[in-house]
LUMPA-914115 format. One record per residue (C-alpha): residue number from 1; y, z, x. Coordinates in steps of 0.05 Angstrom, whole numbers, plus 5000, padded with zeros to 4 digits. Layout:
REM LUMPA-914115
     k      Y      Z      X
   NUM      Y      Z      X
...
END
This chain:
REM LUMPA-914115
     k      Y      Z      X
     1   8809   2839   3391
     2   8815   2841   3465
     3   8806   2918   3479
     4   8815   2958   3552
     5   8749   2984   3588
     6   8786   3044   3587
     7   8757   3092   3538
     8   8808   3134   3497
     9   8800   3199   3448
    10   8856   3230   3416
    11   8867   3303   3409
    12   8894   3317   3342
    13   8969   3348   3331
    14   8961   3428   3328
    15   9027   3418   3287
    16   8991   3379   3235
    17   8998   3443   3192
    18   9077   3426   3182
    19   9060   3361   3152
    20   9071   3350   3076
    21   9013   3360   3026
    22   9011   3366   2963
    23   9072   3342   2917
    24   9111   3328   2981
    25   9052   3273   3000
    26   9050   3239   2940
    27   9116   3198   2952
    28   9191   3193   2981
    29   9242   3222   2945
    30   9293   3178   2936
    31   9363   3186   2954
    32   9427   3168   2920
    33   9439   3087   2917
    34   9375   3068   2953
    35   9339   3022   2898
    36   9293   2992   2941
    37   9255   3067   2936
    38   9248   3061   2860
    39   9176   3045   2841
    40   9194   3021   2781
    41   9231   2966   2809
    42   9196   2886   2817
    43   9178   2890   2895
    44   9212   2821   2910
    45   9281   2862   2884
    46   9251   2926   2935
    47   9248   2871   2983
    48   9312   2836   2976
    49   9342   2903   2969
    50   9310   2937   3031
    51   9324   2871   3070
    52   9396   2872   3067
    53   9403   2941   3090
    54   9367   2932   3158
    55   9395   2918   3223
    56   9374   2858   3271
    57   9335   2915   3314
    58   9300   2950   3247
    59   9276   2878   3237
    60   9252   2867   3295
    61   9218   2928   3303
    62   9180   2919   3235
    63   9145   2851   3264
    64   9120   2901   3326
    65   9050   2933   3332
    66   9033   2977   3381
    67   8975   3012   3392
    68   8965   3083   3384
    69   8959   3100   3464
    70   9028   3098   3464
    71   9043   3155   3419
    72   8989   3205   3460
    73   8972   3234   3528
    74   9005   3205   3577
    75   9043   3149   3538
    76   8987   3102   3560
    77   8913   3107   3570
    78   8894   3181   3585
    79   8876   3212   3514
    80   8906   3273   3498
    81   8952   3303   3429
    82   9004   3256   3405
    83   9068   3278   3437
    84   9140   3268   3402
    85   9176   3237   3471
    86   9123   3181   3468
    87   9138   3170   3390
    88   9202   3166   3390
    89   9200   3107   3444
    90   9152   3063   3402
    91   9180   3098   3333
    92   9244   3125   3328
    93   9276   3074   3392
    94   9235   3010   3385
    95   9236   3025   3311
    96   9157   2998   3303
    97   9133   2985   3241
    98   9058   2983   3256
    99   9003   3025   3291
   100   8941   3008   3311
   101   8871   3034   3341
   102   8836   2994   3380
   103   8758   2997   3383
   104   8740   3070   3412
   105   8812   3103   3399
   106   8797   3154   3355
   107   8824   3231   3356
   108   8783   3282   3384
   109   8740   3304   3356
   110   8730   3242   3323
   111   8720   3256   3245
   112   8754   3231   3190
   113   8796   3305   3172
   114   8824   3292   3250
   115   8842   3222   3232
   116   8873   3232   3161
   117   8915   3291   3209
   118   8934   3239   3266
   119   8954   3186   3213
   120   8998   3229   3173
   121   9031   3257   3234
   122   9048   3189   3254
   123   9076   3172   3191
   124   9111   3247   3180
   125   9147   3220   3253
   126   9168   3158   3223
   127   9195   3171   3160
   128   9230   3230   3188
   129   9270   3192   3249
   130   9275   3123   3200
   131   9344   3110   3181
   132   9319   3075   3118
   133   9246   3110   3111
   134   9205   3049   3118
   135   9130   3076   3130
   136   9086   3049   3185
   137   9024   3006   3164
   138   8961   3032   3209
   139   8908   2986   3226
   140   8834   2990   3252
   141   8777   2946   3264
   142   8727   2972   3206
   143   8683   2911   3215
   144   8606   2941   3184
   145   8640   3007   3152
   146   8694   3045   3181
   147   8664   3038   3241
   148   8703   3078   3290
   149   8691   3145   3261
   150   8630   3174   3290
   151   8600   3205   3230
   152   8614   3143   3180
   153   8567   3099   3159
   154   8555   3033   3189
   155   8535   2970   3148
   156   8501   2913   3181
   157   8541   2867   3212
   158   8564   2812   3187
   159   8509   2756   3215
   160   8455   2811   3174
   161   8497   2811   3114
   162   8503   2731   3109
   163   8426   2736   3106
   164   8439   2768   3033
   165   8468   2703   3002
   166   8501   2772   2954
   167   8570   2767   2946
   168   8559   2834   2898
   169   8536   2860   2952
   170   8596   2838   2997
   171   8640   2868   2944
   172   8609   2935   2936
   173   8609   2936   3018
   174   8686   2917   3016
   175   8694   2976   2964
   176   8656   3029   3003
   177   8690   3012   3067
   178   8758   3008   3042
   179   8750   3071   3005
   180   8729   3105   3073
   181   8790   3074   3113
   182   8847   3093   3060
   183   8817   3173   3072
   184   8836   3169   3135
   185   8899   3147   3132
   186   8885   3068   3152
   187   8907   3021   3105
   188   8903   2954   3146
   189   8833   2926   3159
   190   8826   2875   3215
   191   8763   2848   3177
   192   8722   2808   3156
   193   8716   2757   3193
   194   8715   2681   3172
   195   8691   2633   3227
   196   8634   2599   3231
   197   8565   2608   3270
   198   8560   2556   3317
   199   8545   2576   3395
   200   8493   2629   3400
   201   8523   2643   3467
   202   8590   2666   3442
   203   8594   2739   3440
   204   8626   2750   3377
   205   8571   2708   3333
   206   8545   2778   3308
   207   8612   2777   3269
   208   8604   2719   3225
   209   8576   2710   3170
   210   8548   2638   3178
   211   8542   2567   3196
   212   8562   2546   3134
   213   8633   2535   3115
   214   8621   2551   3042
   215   8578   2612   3055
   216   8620   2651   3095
   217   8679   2637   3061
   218   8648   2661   2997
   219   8629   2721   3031
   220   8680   2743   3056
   221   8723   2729   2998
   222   8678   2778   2961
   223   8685   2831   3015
   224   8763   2816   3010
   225   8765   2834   2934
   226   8720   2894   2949
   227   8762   2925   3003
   228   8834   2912   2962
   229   8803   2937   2900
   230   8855   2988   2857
   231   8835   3054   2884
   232   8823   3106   2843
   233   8827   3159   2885
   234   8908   3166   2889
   235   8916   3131   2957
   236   8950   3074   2968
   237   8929   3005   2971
   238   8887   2969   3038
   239   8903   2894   3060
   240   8841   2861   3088
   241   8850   2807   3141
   242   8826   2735   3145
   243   8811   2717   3215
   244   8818   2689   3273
   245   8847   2628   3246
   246   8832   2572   3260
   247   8776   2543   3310
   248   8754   2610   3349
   249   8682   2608   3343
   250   8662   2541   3386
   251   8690   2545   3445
   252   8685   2485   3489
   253   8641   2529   3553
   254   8611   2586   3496
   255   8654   2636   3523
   256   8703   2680   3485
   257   8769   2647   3487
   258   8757   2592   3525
   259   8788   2526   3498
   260   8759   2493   3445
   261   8766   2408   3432
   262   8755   2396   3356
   263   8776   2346   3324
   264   8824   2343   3255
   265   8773   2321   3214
   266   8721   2370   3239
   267   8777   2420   3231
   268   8799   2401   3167
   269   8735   2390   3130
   270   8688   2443   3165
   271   8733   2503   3198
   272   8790   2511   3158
   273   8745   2508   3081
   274   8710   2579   3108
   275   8786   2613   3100
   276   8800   2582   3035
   277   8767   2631   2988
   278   8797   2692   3018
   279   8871   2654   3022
   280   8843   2648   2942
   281   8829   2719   2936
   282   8890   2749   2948
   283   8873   2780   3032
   284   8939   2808   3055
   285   8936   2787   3128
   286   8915   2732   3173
   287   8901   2744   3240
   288   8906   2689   3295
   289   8862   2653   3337
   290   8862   2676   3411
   291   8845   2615   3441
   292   8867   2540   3446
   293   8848   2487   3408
   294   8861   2410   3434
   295   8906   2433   3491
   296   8955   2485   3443
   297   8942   2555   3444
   298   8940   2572   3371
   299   9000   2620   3371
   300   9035   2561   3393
   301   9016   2513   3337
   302   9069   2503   3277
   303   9023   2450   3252
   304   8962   2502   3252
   305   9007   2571   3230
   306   9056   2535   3185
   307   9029   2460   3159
   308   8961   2480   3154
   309   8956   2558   3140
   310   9022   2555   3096
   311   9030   2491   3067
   312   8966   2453   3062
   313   8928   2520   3043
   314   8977   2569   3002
   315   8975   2630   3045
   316   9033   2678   3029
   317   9017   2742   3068
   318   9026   2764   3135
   319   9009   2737   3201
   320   8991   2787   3251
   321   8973   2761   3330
   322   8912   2786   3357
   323   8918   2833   3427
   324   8975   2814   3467
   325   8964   2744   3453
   326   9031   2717   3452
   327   9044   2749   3533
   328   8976   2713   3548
   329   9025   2643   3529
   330   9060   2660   3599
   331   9001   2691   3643
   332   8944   2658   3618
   333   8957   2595   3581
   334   9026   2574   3621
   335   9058   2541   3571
   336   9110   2588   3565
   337   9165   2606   3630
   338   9163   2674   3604
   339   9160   2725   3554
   340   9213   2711   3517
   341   9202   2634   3510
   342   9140   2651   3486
   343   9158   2703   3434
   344   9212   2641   3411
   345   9143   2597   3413
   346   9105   2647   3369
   347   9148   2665   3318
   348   9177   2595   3304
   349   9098   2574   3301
   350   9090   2619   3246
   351   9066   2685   3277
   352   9095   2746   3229
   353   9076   2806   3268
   354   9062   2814   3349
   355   9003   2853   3372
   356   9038   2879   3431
   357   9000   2939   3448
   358   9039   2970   3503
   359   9105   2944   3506
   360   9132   2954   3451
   361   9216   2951   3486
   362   9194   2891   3519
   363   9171   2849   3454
   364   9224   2874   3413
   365   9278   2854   3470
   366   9247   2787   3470
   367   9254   2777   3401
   368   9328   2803   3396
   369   9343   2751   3461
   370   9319   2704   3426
   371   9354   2706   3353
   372   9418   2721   3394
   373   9406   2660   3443
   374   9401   2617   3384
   375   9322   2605   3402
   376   9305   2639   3347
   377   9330   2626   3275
   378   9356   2680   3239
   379   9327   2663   3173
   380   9262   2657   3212
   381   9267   2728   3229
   382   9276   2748   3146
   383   9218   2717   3123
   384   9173   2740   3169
   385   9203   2816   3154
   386   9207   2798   3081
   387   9123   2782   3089
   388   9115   2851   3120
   389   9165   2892   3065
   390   9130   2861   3007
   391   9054   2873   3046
   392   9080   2956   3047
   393   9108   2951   2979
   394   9051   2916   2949
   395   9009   2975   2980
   396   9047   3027   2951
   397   9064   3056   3024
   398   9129   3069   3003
   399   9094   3110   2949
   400   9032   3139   2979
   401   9044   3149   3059
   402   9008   3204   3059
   403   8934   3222   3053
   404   8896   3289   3035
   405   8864   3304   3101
   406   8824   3363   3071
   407   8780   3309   3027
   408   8771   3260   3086
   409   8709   3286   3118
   410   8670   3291   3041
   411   8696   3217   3027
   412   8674   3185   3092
   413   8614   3226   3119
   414   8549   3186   3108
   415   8573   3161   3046
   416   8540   3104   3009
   417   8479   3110   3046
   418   8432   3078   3001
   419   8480   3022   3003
   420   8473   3003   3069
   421   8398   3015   3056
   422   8406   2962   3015
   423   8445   2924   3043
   424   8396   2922   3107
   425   8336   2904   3069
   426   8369   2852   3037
   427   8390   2822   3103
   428   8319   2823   3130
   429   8290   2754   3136
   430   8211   2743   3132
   431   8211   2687   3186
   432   8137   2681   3202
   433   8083   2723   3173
   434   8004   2705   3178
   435   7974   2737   3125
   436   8006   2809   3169
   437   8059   2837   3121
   438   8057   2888   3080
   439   8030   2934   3117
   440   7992   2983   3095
   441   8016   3057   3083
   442   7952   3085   3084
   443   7920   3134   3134
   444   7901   3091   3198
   445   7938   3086   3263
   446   8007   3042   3278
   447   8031   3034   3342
   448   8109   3019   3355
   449   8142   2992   3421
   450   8196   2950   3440
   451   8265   2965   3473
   452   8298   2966   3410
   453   8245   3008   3373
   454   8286   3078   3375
   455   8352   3054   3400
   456   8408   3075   3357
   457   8463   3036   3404
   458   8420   2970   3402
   459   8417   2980   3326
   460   8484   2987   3305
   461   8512   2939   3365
   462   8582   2924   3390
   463   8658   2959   3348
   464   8613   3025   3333
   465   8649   3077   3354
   466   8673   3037   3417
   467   8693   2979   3422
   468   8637   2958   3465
   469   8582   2996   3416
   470   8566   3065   3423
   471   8598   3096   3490
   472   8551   3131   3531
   473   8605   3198   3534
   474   8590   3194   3449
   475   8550   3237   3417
   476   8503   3195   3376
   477   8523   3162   3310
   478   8466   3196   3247
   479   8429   3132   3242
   480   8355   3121   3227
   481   8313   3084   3279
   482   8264   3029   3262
   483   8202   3092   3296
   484   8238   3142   3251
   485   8233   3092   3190
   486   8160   3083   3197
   487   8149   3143   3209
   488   8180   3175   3138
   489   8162   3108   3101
   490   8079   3120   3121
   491   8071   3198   3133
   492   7999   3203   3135
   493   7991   3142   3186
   494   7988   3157   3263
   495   8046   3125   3287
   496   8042   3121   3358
   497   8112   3110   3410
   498   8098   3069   3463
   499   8153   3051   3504
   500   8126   3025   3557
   501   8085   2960   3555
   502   8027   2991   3596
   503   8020   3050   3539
   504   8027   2993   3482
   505   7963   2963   3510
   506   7922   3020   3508
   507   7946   3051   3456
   508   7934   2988   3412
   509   7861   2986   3436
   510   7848   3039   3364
   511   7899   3012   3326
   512   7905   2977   3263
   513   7972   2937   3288
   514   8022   2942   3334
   515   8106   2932   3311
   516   8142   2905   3363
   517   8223   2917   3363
   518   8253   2870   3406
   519   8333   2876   3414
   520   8394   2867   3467
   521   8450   2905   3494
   522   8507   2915   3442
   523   8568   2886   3463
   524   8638   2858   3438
   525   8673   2795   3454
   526   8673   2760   3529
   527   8625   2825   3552
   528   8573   2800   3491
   529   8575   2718   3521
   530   8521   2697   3545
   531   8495   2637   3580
   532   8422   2647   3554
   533   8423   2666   3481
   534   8337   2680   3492
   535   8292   2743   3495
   536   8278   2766   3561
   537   8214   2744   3604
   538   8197   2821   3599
   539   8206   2820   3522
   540   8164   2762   3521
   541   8114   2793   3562
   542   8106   2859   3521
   543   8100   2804   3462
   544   8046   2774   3498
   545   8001   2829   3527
   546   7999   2867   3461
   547   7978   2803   3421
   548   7920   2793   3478
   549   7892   2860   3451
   550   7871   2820   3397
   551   7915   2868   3347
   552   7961   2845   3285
   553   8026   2845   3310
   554   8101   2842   3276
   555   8160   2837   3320
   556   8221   2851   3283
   557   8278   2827   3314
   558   8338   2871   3319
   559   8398   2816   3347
   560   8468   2796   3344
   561   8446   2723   3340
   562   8381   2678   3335
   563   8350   2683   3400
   564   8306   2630   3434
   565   8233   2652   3424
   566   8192   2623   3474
   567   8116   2648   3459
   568   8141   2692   3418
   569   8159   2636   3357
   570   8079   2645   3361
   571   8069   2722   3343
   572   8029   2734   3270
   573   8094   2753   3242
   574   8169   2750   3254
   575   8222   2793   3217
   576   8299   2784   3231
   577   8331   2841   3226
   578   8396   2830   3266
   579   8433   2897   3274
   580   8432   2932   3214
   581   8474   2994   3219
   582   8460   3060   3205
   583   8403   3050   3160
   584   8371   3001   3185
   585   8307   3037   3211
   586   8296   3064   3135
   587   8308   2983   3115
   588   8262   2955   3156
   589   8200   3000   3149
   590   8215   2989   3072
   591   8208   2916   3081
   592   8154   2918   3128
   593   8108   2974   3081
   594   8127   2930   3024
   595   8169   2973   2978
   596   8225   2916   2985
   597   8204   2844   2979
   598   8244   2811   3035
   599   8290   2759   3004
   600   8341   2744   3065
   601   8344   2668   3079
   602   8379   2637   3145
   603   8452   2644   3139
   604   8436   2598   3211
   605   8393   2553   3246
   606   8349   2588   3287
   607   8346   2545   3363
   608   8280   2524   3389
   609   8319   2526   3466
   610   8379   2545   3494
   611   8405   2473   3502
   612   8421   2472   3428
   613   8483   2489   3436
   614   8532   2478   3380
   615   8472   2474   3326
   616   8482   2473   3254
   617   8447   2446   3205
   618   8506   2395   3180
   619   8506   2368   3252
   620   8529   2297   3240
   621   8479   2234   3231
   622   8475   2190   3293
   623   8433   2129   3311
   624   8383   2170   3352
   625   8325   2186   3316
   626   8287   2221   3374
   627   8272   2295   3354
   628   8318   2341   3393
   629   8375   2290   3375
   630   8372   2298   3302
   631   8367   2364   3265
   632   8307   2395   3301
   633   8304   2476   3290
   634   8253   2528   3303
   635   8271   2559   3235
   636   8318   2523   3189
   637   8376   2545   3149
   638   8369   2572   3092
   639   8293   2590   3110
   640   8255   2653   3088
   641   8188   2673   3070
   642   8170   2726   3009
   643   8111   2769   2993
   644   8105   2732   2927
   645   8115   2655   2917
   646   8163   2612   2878
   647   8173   2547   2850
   648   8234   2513   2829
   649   8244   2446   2781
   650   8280   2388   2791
   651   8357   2395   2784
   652   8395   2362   2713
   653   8457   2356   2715
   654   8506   2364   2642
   655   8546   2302   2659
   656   8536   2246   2714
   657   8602   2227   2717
   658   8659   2271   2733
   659   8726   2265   2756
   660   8753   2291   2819
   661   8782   2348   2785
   662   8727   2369   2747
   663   8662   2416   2765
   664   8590   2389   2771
   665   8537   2439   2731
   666   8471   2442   2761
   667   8410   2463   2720
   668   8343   2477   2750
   669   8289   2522   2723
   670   8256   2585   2777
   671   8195   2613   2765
   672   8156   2671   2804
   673   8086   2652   2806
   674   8060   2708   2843
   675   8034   2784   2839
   676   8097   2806   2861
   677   8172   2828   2831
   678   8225   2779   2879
   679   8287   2755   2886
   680   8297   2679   2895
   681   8352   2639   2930
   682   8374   2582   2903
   683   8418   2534   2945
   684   8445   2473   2917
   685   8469   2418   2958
   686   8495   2345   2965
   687   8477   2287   2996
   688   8520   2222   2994
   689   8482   2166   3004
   690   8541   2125   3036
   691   8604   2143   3061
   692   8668   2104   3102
   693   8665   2177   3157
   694   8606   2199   3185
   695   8585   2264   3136
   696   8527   2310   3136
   697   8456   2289   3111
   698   8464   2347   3063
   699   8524   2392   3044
   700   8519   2463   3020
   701   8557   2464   2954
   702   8535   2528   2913
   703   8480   2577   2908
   704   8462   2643   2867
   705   8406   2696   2869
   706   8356   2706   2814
   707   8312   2766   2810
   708   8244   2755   2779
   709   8184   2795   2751
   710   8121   2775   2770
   711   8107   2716   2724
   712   8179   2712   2701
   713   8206   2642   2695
   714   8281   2626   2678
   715   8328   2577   2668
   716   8394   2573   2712
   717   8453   2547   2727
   718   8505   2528   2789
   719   8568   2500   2787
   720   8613   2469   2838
   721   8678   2438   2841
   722   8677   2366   2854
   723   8733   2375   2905
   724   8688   2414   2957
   725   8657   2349   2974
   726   8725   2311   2999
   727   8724   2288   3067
   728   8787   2270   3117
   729   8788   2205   3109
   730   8819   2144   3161
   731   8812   2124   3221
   732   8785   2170   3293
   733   8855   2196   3292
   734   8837   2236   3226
   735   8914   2217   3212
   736   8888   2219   3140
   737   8886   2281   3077
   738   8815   2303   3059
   739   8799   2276   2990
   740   8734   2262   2949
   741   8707   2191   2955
   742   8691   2164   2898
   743   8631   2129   2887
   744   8548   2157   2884
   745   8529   2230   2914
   746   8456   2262   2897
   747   8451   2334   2875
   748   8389   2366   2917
   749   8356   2427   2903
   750   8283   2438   2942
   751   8251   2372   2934
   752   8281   2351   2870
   753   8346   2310   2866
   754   8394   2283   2809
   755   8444   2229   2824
   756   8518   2235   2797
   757   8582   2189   2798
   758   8649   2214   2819
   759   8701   2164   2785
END
């Protein structure tokens, strides 16, 4: 989301102590007549109940959210206590039925007992000046953890975690961070996100989870299920959110939200697949593209927001705008005369809920002009309120509004720590290595450099704290750096800091290696772009004069995306450890000292130069065979080296011939034939030999994770649904449904390949 510069803390209520606790917290009593409040009642009745009470303005007001600026300080920017002349404007006038904070605006002091406290004041408000009692929904951006509060704990981002190929992990990541949200009050997630990798120079790359239409989605349909898990700890319910749909991650220039041209088929076979799975898994919310695709800003589109998202694809939840997107139709975009031609545009597109963060009497105006201009259909209006009712009923909102702020700051501080240990190490991937990793944890001496080598900000990277990463006012989030990792993981080594490349040269003259930690400035969205995704000449150079001492040398790479190399695609050995939260320094040093064998494979393609630029790995086939035209990577997807060694037999397949409807079932047998305990990737793809449209030379179809013991072989299996492979199919217009060609496809797994028939 599009966030102010301005930084923002919130002073929590002193009044807080009047709030409800206890029995009074656990629900709404209901009065007389009011059946929509009875909890033992279907929610489509609540709904249908609750809908024909409300006024044309309480509607309204329920498809407004405002951020929480408005409620505090000065009504705008300036932080300060929430104050009841600036709620009752957004609340009690506007009648609002949703509150968010943005990246960075967090009550001061910023822990999760003083958000649980702001929350519930803000609901207390609500309730109490709401004709009908219809509780607010409050939202955040919790995108590795809940990542606002300062003393939470902070997950790799989402580039690190598609390097797991885990959806268990996903799901236990979903769990913890949902868990941590619904303490504080904060039962909306903007997150995760489901585009797809494929402009390094895009700021927001960090927050995918890969390339790969079928990876992502399947990870972030995990981390869906995870976050709306049942809780079991009396609170209500938390929606996740798809987003931004559809087409945000390759824009046309590389910068964040500018224009993208794709075309349908690319659209329909390769964007729109990563949403699927969480559409299948139940997410509450989609959140909308910001930008344009072929000349039509996305909160304009009806074929995007209703054919596709609605029709084609079975969502049923609710469709949120991202910030202020729908005034950026008149001010930005011009295809709107004004705001309330564009608010018309919007919501007959499809668009459920505005993200209007400061205006909230100017949106809901809009929307009321339009309804009673005739712009506007009614009806229109009730199912996009009827979306929202049955997203707060579903919740159990009506229920649960409240939360115990006394047991917020034991249920969010530093919990699940060796969770996003794991998770870290499991995101590590073993890029290069020359006979350099493990190190050894014996005595000896280890020197450690780089800009990134004790850098808590550059480790955790942008939405930490701030919206931009850690603000420089903040005090600093408990993390463990990459020197403190090494440092606990190999006590009775000398490990030498040695920040400056002059002091790495001497100091390396004695040692036994030298880790380099190479990283950039943390960053969020158009501040992030970049118009040369590489290291730096003086990262290079450090690189360089350190392996000219003649010295082993590991640079670990601590990124938001794959950078271009240059002489440093050369060092002895080359770990990707892209920003891995709070932990990450403990992660690392395990992978590096060996106690984890590094499993991570490329959720990416790693660019050999900054002219690759969009670069995938199911780029299209094309009559130019020269190197740099086909597929031409310094590290491919899917690669990843090990400490131990693997092999993997040729794929069978239980039937080969299935109908369109059916699943393929892949067999191959894994074996670990080294010394060491690992854990094995196994992608399965497709390649179809000929096809009418132009389609990948392979397609990712499935994959799972096998651990092995040293020696261990086993036997196992992958299956796919036949309907993964269909392809739009027709003419350049892409006028045509995707559908499954029938005719001959090859599984392929490594180097071994079994041919099938789809009939």
């Amino acid at each position: 989301m599009l966030r102010s510069r301005k930084r923002t803390a919130v002073s929590a209520l002193a009044v807080l102590a009047l709030l409800v606790t206890g029995a009074q917290a656990s629900g709404i009593v209901e009065p007389a007549g009011q059946g929509y409040l009875d909890a033992r009642a279907p929610v489509d009745r609540r709904v249908d109940d609750l809908l024909k009470r409300m006024t044309l303005e309480e509607k309204v007001g329920q498809m407004t959210q405002i951020r929480l600026g408005k409620l505090r300080g000065n009504c705008e920017w300036n932080p300060g206590p929430l104050r009841e002349d600036c709620m009752k404007a957004v609340l009690e006038d506007a009648k609002v039925g949703s509150i968010l904070s943005g990246g960075g605006d967090a009550p001061s002091p910023n822990t999760p007992r003083a958000w649980a406290e702001l929350t519930n004041a803000v609901q207390k408000y609500a309730l109490d000046h709401g004709r009908l009692r219809i509780p607010v929904i409050y939202g955040a951006d919790g995108v590795h953890g809940h990542s606002n509060v300062l003393s939470a704990t902070m997950f790799p981002h989402q580039i690190g975690l598609g390097a797991t190929w885990d959806p268990q992990l996903l799901e236990k990541l979903g769990a913890s961070t949902g868990r941590a949200m619904r303490a504080t009050g904060v039962f909306w997630n903007f997150a995760p996100v489901s585009d797809i990798a494929r402009d390094t120079r895009w700021g927001r790359y960090y927050e995918t989870f890969s390339e790969d239409p079928l990876l992502a989605g399947s990870l972030a349909a995990a981390n869906v299920r995870g976050q709306q898990g049942d809780p079991t700890d009396g609170t209500a319910k938390l929606t996740a959110t798809a987003k931004h749909f559809a087409g945000y991650s390759e824009p046309f220039n590389g910068h964040d939200r500018a224009p993208a041209q794709l075309p349908i088929r690319y659209l329909q076979d390769t964007v729109l697949p990563a949403f699927q799975p969480q559409f299948d898994a139940g997410v509450g919310t989609v959140m909308i593209n910001s930008g344009a695709v072929n000349g039509v800003p996305a909160h304009a589109s009806k074929y995007l927001l209703t054919e596709q998202l609605r029709d084609r694809m079975g969502f049923r939840g609710v469709a949120v705008t991202d910030w202020e997107d729908i005034r950026f139709l008149v001010d930005r975009y011009h295809v709107a005369a004004d705001y309330p031609e564009a608010i018309a545009m919007a919501v007959n597109a499809g668009v459920d809920m505005a993200m209007e963060p400061s205006d909230a009497a100017g949106f809901t105006a809009g929307l009321l002009a339009g309804v009673r201009g005739g712009a506007i259909p009614g009806k229109r209006i009730d199912q996009a309120v009827r979306r929202i009712l049955k997203l707060k009923f579903e919740l159990g909102l009506f229920e649960k509004p409240f939360v115990d702020a006394e047991r917020a700051d034991a249920i969010v501080n530093n919990a699940d720590r060796p969770l996003a240990r794991q998770a870290a190490a499991e995101s590590a991937v073993l890029l290069r290595n020359e006979g350099v990793l493990p190190l050894s944890t014996g005595a000896g001496k280890l020197v450690v450099t780089g800009d990134a080598a004790d850098s808590v900000p550059r480790q955790l990277g942008g939405w930490s704290v701030g919206w931009q990463g850690v603000p420089g006012s903040s005090p600093m989030p408990p993390a463990v750096t990459v020197l403190q990792g090494i440092k606990a993981a190999a006590p009775s080594t000398n490990v030498v800091s040695a920040p400056a490349q002059a002091d790495a040269v001497a100091q390396a003259g004695d040692a036994d290696a030298v880790v380099v930690v190479l990283g950039e400035d943390p960053g969020a969205e158009g501040d992030a772009d970049t118009e040369e995704p590489a290291l730096t000449a003086e990262q290079q150079g450090l690189v360089d004069a350190v392996r000219a001492t003649g010295k082993p040398v590991v640079v670990v790479l601590l990124t938001g995306r794959p950078q271009v190399l240059g002489t440093v695609a050369d060092a002895p050995a080359l770990v990707a450890g892209w920003l891995p939260g709070s932990e990450g320094g403990s992660a690392i040093a395990d992978v590096l000292f060996g106690a984890v064998n590094p499993s991570g494979k490329l959720p990416v393609s790693w660019p050999k130069s900054i002219g690759d630029q969009p670069f995938s790995y199911d780029q299209l086939r094309g009559a130019n065979t020269a190197p740099a035209s086909t597929y031409d990577p310094a590290f491919a997807f899917g690669h990843g080296l090990s400490y131990t060694t693997f092999t993997t037999s040729a794929p069978t397949l239980k039937s080969t011939e299935v109908r369109r409807d059916e699943q393929v079932k892949v067999s191959v047998t894994v074996a670990n034939t080294g010394a060491r305990d690992g854990t094995l990737v196994v992608p399965v793809y497709v390649h179809q030999p000929v096809s009418k449209v132009l389609t990948p030379e392979q397609r990712l179809v499935g994959f799972t994770r096998v651990a092995l013991k040293a020696g261990e072989q086993r036997a196992v299996e992958v299956a796919f649904d036949v309907k993964r492979l269909a392809v739009t199919s027709g003419d350049m217009d892409g006028s045509g449904r995707p559908e499954v060609a029938k005719g001959g496809y090859e599984v392929v797994v490594g180097d071994g390949r079994a041919r099938f028939t789809v009939r």
